[in-house]
BADO-757496 format. One record per residue: residue in three letters; x, y, z of N, C-alpha, C in turn. Coordinates in steps of 0.1 Angstrom, whole numbers, plus 5000, padded with zeros to 4 digits. Layout:
N
alaXYZXYZXYZ...
REM end
This chain:
312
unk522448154953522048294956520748324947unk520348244938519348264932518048214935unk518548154944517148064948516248214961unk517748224964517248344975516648464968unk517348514962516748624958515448594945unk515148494941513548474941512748484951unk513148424961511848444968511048534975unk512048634978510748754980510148824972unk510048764959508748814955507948734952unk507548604956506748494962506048534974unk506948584987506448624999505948754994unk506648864992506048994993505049034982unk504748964974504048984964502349034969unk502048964980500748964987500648985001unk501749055006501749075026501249165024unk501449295018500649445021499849445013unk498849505015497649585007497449715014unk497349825001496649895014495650015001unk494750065010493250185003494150284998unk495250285005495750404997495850424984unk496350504977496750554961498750524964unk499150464971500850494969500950334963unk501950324954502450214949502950144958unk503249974956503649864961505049884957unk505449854969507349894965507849754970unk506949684975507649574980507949434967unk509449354967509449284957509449314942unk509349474938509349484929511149494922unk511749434929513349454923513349264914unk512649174920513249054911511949034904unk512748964897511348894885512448724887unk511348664885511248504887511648424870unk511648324871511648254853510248314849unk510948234831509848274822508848164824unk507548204824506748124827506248094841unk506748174851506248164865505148244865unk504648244876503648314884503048304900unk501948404897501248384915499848434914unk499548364920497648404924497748454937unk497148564943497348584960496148654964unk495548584975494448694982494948744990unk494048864994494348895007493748955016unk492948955025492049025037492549115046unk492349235046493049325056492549395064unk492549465077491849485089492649635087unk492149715085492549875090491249965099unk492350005107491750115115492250245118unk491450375114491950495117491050555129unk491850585140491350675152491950815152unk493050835147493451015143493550985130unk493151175126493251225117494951305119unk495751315111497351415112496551525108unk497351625110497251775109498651815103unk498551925098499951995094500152085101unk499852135113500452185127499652125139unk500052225152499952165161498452215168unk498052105175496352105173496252075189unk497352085197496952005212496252055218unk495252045229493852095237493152165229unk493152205215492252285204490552205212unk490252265208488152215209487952205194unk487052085186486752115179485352155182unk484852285176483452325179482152225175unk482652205164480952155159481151965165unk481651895169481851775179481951805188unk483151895197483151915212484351825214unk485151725201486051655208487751755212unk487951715219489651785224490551715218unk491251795206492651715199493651745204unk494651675198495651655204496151525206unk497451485210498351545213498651575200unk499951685194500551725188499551775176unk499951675164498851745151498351645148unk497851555162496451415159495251525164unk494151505156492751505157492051375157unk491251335170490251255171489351285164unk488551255154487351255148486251165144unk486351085153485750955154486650785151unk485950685148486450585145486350565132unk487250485126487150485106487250305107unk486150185103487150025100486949985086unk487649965081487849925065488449795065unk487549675058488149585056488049545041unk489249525038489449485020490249375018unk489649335007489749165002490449244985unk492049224983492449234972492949084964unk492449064953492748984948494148984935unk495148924933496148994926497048874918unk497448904906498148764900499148854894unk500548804889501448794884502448694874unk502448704861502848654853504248664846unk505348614843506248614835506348554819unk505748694811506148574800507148594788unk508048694795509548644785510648684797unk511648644795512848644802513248794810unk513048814822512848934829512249024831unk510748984825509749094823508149024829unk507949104842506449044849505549164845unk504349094841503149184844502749134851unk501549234857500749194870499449274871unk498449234877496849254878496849294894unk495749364901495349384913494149454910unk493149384923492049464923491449464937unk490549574943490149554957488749544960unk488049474970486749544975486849574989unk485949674986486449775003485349795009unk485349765023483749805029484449885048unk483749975048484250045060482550165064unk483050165071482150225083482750335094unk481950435094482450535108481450525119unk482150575130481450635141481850755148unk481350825147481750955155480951035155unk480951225161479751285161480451425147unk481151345142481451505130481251415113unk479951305112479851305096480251395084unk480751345072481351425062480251385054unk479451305052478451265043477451205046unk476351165040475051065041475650955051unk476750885039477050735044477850725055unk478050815066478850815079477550845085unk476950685083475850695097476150575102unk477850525105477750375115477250235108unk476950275093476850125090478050135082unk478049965079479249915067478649965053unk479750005046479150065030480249995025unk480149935011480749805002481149904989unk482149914986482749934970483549834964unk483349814950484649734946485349904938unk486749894944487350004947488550004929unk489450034929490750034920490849914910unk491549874903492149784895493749904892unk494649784891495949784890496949734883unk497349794875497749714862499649724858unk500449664861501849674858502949634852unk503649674848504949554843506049634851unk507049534852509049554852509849484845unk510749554845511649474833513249464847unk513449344849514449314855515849364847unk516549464849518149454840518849394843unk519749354831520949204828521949294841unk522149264853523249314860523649184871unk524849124874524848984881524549034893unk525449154902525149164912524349244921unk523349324913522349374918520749364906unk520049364919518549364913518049494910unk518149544896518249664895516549684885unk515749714891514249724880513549814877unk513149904864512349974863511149934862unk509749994869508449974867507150014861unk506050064858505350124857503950054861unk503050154868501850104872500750184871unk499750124865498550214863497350204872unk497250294877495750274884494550374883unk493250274883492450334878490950304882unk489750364888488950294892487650214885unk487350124897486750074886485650064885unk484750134890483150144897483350324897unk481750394896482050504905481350544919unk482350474927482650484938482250584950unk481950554961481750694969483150694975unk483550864968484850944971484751014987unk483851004990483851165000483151095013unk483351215020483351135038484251055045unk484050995058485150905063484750775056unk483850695051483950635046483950645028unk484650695023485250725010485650565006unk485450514996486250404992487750414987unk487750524979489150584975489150724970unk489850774964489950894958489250954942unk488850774934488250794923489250844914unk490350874914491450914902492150844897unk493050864882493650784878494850794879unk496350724887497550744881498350684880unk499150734877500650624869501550634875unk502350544879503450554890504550504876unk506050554884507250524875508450464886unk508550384883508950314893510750294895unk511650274901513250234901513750144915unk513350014910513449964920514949874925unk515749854935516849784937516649704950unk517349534948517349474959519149394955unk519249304970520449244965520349154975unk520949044977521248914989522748954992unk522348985008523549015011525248905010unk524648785001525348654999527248744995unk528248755001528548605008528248615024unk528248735026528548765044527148685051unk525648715046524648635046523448625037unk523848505033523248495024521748465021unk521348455034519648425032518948585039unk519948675036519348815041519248895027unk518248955025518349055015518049175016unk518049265011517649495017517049485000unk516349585001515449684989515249814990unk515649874981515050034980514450084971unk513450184968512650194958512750314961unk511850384943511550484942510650524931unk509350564931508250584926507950744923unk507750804912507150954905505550934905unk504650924912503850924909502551034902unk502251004889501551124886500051074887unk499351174892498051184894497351284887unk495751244888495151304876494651444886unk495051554883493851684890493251664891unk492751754906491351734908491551874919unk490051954916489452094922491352184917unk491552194908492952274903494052244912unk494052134919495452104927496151994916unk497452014916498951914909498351814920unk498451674917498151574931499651494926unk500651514920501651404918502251394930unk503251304933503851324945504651184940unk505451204954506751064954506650974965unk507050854961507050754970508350674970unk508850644984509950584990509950485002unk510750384995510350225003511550205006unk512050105018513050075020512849975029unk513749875028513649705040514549625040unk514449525046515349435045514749295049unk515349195046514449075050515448925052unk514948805059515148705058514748585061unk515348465053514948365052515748275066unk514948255074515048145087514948005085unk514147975070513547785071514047845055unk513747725046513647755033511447775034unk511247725047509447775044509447925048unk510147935060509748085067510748175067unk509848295062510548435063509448585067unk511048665071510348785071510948895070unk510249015072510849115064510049295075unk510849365074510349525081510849605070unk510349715068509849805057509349975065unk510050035053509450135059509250245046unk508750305046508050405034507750545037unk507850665025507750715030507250805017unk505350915023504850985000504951065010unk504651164996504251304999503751314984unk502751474985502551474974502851624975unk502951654959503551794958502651924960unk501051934959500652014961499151924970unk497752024971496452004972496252104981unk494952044992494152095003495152105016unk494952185025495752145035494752135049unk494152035051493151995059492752135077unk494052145075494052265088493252395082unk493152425069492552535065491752495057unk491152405052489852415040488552415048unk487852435041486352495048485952355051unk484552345061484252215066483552185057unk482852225053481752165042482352125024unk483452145030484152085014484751975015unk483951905003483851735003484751704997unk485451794993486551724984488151744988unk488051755005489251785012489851645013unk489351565012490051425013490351374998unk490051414988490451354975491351464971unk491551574976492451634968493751684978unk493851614989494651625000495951624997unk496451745000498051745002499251645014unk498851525007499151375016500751375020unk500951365028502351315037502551235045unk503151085042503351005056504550915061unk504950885070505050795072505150665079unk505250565071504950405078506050325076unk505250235092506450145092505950015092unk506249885085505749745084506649605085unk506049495091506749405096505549285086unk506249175079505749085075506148945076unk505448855077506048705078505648605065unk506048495059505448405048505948265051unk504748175055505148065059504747935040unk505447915038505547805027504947675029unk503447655027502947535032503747415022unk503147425008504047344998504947384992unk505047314979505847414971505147514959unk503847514961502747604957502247684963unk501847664973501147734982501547764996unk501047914998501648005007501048115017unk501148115029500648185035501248335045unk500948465043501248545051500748635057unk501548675065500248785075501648895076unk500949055081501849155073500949225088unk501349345093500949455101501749565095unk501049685092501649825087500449935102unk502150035099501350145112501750305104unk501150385108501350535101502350585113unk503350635113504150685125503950865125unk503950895115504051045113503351085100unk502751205097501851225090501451405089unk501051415075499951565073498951505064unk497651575068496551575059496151435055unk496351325064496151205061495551175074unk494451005069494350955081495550835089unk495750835102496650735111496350615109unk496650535097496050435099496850275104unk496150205111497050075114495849965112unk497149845108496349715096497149635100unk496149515096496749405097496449315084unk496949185080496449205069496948995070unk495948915063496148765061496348735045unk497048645039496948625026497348495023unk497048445014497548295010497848334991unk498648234990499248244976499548114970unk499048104957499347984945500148034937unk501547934939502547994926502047874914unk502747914906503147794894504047824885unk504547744878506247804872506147684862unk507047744853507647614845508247474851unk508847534861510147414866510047434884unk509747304885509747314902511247344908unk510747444916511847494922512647354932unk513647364934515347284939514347274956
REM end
């Protein structure tokens, strides 16, 4: 059972990425031996064509474009593509306790007739975006993966915040993490479930509280001892900000200080070329939402472990 419940966080360590500000919930319940690790890239393809609304917006006109929104509380406002290359490693160096690195570069482009800034004129614009910084401490418990986390994020350039092409939000915060997984071993034992829970506090910005909470939940399994996979689903909100239905148009700071609500749902695979090296591809979709964009991604990665002791 141990062999099983290492390994998703070999696989899941590198399937999602994403521009958002919400913490990685995935994998964060095991920690591996002392002395393991992982190197992982990852390339990801996101596209937003609706903006959510926090009510209902169907056949509305917007005036200054002319587009017709709708259905429900989707607004069309053009096209958003963002593709980001995060680079991320993970270390163990005493007995149940990983730290971990992440960082992103982000390049995206709009098209549509309602620009938020200069740089939504249809070309690609390049940031190197966040840096990510974490530990967990695995607790001594036999039959559940029971983990507290913390993660800091913080940017690392100053960045363009504002418009559809924003690279990120430009703030700093600290997530608090409680994470649980378990193999469902004896009934089956190459299946495993995770649930998470994250406080995340964020730095103000224009007098809005931006903290909010994040919630993860999945399950996964192993088919080869190379291949596996796993569906996921998540779900933030944050406790205060803007509420996109009523802030003025000309205020540039309706997207960084956005009263965010969503949810998503994700399906990932990890094929095991050696016993080093690893490959996976991940799709995430927004199903429901306020004051956020609808975004859907796809995302490729490859990964270099290395460990004290080659794995059985």
């Amino acid at each position: 059972m141990r062999r099983v419940s290492a390994r998703p966080w070999i696989l899941l360590a590198f399937t999602v990425f994403s521009i958002s500000s919400a913490p990685k919930a995935y994998a964060q319940a095991w920690v591996p031996d002392v002395g393991d690790g992982t190197l992982a890239l990852s390339m990801q393809y996101t596209r937003v064509m609706k903006h959510l609304l926090s009510e209902n917006v169907d056949q509305r006109v917007d005036p200054t474009s002319g587009y017709v929104l709708g259905p429900g509380n989707q607004a069309y406002y053009g096209d958003i593509i963002a593709m980001t290359n995060t680079i991320s490693g993970e270390y163990v160096p005493l007995r149940r306790l990983a730290v971990s690195g992440e960082m992103a570069f982000i390049a995206s482009r709009y098209d549509g007739r309602l620009p938020e800034s200069p740089l939504d004129d249809g070309s690609y614009h390049a940031d190197l975006q966040d840096m990510v910084l974490g530990a967990r401490y695995m607790l001594p418990i036999r039959t559940l993966a029971l983990t507290p986390s913390v993660d800091v994020r913080f940017p690392l350039t100053d960045y363009n915040r504002f418009g559809h092409v924003a690279a990120g939000t430009g703030l700093t915060s600290v997530s608090l993490g409680l994470n649980a997984g378990r193999s469902l071993d004896p009934i089956a034992p190459l299946v495993y479930v995770f649930l998470s829970y994250a406080r995340v506090i964020v730095e103000d910005s224009d007098g809005y509280s931006l903290d909010g909470n994040h919630f993860a939940c999945g399950a996964g399994m192993f088919f080869t001892r190379a291949l596996s996979a796993q569906g996921n689903f998540e779900y933030s909100d944050t406790m205060d900000g803007m509420d996109w239905q009523w802030a003025n148009a000309d205020d540039i700071h309706r997207n960084v200080a956005a009263r965010a609500l969503f949810r998503r749902v994700g399906l990932s695979a990890g094929y095991s070329l050696t016993h080093r090296l690893g490959l996976a591809m991940s799709w995430q979709s927004t199903i429901s939402g306020a004051n956020v964009h609808a975004t859907h991604s796809g995302a490729l990665g490859v990964s270099y472990g290395f460990w004290r002791k080659r794995p059985l």
